[in-house]
C-alpha positions in Angstrom: 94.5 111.1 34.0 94.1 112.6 37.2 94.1 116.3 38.8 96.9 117.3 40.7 97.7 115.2 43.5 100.9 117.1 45.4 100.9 117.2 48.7 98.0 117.9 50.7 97.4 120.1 54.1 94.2 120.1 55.9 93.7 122.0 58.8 91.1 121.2 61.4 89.8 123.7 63.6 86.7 123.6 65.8 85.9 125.2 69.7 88.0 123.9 72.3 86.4 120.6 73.0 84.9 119.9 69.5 86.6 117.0 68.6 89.4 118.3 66.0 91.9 116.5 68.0 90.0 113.2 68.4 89.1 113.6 64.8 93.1 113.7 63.5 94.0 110.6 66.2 91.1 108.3 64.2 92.4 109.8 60.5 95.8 108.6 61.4 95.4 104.9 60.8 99.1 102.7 60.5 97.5 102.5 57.1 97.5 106.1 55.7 100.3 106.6 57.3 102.1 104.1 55.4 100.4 106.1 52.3 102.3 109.6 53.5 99.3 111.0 56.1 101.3 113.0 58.7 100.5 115.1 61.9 101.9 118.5 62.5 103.2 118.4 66.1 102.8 121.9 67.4 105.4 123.5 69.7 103.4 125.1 72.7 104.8 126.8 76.1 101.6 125.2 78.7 102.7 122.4 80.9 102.4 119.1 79.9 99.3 116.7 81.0 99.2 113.5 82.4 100.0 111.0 79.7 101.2 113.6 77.1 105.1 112.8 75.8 106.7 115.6 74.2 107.3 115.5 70.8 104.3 113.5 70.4 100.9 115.6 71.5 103.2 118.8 71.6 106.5 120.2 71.5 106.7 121.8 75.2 108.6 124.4 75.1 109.6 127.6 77.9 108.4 130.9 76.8 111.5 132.3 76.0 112.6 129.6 74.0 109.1 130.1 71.9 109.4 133.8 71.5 113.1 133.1 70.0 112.0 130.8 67.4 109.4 133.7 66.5 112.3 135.9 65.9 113.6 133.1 63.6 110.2 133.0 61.5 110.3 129.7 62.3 106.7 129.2 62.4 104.1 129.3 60.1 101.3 130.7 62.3 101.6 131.2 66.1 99.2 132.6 68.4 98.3 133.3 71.9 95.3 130.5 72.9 93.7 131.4 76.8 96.6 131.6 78.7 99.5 129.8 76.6 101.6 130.5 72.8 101.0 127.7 70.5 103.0 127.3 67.1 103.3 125.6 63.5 106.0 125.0 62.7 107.0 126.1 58.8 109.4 123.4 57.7 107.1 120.2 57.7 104.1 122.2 55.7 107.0 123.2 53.2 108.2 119.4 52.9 104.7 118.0 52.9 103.5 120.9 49.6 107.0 119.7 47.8 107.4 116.2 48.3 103.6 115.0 48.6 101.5 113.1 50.8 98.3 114.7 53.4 99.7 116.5 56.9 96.6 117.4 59.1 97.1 120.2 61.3 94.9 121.0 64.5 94.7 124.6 64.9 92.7 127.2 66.4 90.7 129.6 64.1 93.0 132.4 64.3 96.1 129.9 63.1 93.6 128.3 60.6 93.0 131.8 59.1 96.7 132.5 59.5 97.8 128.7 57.3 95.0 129.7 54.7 96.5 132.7 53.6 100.1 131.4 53.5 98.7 128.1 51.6 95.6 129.0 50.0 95.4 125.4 48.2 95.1 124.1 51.8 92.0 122.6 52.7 90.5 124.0 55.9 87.7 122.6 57.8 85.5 124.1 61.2 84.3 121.3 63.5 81.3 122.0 65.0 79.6 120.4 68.4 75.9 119.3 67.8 75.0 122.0 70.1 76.2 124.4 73.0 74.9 121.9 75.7 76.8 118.9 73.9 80.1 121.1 74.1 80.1 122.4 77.6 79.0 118.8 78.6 82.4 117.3 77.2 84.1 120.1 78.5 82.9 119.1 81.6 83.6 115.4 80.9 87.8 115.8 80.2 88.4 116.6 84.0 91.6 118.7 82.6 90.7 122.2 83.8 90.0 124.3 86.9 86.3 125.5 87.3 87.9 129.1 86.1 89.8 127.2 83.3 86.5 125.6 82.2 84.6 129.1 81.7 87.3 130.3 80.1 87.2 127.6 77.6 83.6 127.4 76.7 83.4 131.2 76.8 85.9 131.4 74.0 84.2 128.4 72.0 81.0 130.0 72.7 82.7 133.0 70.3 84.4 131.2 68.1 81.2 129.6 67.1 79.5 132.8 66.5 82.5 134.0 64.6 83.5 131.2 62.3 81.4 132.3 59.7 83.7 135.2 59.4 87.2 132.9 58.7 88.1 130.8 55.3 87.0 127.8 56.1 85.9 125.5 52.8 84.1 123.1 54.6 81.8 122.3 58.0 81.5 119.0 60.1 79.1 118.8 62.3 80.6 116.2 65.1 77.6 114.7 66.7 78.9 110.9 67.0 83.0 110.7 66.5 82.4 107.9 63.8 80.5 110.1 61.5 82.8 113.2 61.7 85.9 111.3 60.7 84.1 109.4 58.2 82.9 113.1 57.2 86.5 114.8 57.1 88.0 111.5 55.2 85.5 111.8 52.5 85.8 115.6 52.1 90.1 115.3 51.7 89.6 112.0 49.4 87.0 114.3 47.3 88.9 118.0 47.7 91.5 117.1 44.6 88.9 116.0 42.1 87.2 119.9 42.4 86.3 121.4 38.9 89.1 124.4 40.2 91.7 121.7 41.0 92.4 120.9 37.5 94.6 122.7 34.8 92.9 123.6 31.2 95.4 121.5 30.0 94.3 118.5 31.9 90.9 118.6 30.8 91.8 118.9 27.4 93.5 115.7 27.4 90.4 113.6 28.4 87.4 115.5 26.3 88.9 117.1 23.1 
């Protein structure tokens, strides 16, 4: 006997440069993705970077094009991020809750508050840096921004950090070494199902009466 086991969507959100996105590439072993884990590939209108494929990191789209699907409601959350629109799209969260399996999503906190109230059985977890200095450091370290882009990043992580507390997150990581986080975030989704509030009346009854 076992609680419910459908399908499964954890979003990860953390400040820009927190890990979240390091965190899903290490959770996506050819292992659990043989056992149903999935990524949600969100549509975005910034440019692609060196090395990025589309349909892979993102789905780079123009503006216009992104604004369209809006109309369509094809997205589950979609928000403005610094200077760019990022998206979820709705149909793969819909397959993933019917037909089963774990689809991570990495998300801001505005989309991570956005996914929780559309799927409150979703499992949403903050990321945090092991301080400010650690953050702005590794910000620092990715070489992917402008000087102004930078202090626009870690000024808006320096907020979200402050204001997390205030979003529906279930659970905190604290990513000091990568290793630990992901070992941190696996444990936490293998765990999540086996919750007292996971399971029916019904399903207890079967096991202790």
């Amino acid at each position: 006997m076992s609680s419910n086991r459908s399908g499964q969507l954890v979003i990860l959100s953390s400040p820009s440069g927190g890990g979240k996105t390091s965190i899903c590439r290490e959770l996506l072993t050819a292992e659990r993705r043989d056992a149903g884990w999935t990524f949600s590939i969100s549509y975005t209108t910034r440019q692609r970077r060196e090395g990025e494929k589309n349909g892979r990191e993102y789905h780079f789209v123009p503006a216009t094009e992104f604004d369209s699907l809006i109309a369509q409601d094809f997205f589950a959350e979609h928000f403005q991020v610094h200077l760019y629109k990022y998206g979820t799209p709705r149909g793969p969260l819909e397959a993933v809750v019917r037909e089963g399996g774990v689809m991570l999503l990495d998300v801001d906190i505005q989309g991570a508050r956005q996914l929780k109230t559309e799927y409150p059985d979703a499992i949403a977890i903050f990321i945090l840096p092991p301080s400010l200095d650690a953050l702005q450091d590794r910000l620092a370290k990715r070489g992917t921004e402008t000087a102004e882009q930078l202090a626009l990043r870690f000024a808006r992580a320096r907020e979200e950090m402050s204001a997390f507390r205030d979003y529906p997150f279930d659970y905190v990581v604290i990513n000091d070494t990568l290793p630990e986080a992901v070992a941190d975030v696996l444990a936490i989704v293998r765990a999540h199902p086996r919750r007292r509030d996971r399971w029916t009346t019904e399903q207890l009854d079967a096991v202790t009466r």
